[in-house]
C-alpha positions in Angstrom: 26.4 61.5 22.9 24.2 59.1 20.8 24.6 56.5 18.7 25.9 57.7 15.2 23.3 55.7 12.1 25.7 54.9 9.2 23.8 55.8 5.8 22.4 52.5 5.3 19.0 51.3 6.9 18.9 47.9 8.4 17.5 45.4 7.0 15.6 42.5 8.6 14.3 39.1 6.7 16.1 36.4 5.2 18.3 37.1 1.8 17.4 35.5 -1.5 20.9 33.6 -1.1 20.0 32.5 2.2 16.7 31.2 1.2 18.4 29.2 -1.9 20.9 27.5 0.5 17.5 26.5 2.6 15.6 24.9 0.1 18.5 23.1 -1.4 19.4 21.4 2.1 15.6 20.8 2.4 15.6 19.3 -1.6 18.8 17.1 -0.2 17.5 16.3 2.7 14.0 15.0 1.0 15.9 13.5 -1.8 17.7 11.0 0.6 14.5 10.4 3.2 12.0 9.6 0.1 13.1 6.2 -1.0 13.7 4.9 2.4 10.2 6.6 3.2 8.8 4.2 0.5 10.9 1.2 1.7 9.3 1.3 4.8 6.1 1.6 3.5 6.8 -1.6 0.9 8.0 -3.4 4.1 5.1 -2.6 6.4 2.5 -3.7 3.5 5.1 -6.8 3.3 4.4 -7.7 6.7 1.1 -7.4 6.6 0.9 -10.0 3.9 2.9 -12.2 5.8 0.7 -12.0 8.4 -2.4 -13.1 6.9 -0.2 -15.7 5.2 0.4 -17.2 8.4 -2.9 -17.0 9.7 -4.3 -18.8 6.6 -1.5 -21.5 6.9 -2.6 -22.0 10.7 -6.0 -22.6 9.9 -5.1 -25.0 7.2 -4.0 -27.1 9.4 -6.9 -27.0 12.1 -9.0 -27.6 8.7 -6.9 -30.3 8.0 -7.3 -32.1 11.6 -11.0 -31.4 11.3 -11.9 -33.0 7.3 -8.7 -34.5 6.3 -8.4 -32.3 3.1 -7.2 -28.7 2.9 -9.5 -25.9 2.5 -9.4 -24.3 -1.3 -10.7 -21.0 -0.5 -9.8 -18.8 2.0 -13.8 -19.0 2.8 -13.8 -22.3 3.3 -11.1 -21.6 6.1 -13.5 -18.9 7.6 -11.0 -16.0 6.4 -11.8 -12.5 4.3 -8.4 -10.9 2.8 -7.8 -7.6 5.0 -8.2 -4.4 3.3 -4.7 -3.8 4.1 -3.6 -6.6 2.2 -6.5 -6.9 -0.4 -5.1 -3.3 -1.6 -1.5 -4.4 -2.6 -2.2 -8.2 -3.1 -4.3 -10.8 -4.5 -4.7 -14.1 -1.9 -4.8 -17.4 -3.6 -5.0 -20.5 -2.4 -4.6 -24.0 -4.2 -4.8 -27.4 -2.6 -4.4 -30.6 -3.8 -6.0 -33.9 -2.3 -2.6 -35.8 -2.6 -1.5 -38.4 -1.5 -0.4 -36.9 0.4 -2.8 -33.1 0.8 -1.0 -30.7 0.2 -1.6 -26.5 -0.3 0.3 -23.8 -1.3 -1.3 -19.8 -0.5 0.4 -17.2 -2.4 0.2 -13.0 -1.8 0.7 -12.0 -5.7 1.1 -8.3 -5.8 -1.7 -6.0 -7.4 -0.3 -5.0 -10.9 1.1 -1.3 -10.8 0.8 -0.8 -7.4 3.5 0.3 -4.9 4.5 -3.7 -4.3 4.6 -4.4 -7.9 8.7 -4.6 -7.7 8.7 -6.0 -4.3 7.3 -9.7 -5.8 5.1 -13.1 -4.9 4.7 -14.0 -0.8 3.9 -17.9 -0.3 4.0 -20.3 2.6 3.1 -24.1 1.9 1.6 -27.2 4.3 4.9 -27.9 5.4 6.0 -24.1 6.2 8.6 -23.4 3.5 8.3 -19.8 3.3 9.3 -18.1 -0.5 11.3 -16.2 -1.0 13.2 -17.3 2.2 15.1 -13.5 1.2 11.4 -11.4 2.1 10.6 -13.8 4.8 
């Protein structure tokens, strides 16, 4: 004896329902990973600020040893901005002859871009780092 076949022919794929339930847990799923995607982005473009900050800062003081004034320009110091960095932020750098010399290089972020909310990077000649919060 075979198998007896009901009436009803069976069906293979997914049902509407069933694809519904996916793309909500994928819509979920995406609206939770997002904003911490974008975090990490701010963060990494943070750090690469940072880094040139402290680069810059280094050399200011190796300029300093070498002409007893700080540099005013990051060209003076022998530096171009990174296109990682010259994407989100604008570099500026302002001494002052003192007494005693002084400088103070600042990361401002671009207008409407991505680091916009994330604010104003600067390191000064005697390392105080603002805002000591992003630092």
């Amino acid at each position: 004896m075979g198998k007896v076949k009901s009436g009803r022919a069976s069906a293979s794929g997914f049902t509407l329902i069933e694809l519904m339930i996916v793309l909500l847990v994928i819509g979920i799923l995406t609206a939770v990973a997002y904003p911490s995607y974008v975090g990490s982005i701010v963060k990494g473009n943070r750090a690469n600020a940072q880094a040139m900050l402290m680069d810059a800062a280094q050399r200011q003081q190796q300029f300093l040893l070498d002409n007893r004034a700080y540099a005013s320009s990051l060209t003076d110091l022998g530096l171009s901005v990174p296109d990682e960095v010259s994407d989100f932020y604008v570099i500026s750098v302002t001494a002052s002859d003192g007494p005693p010399p002084s400088f103070t290089i600042t990361a401002a972020p671009k207008a409407g871009g991505r680091q916009a909310s994330d604010g104003s990077l600067s390191i000064d000649n005697v390392g105080t780092k603002t805002p000591s919060g992003k630092w």
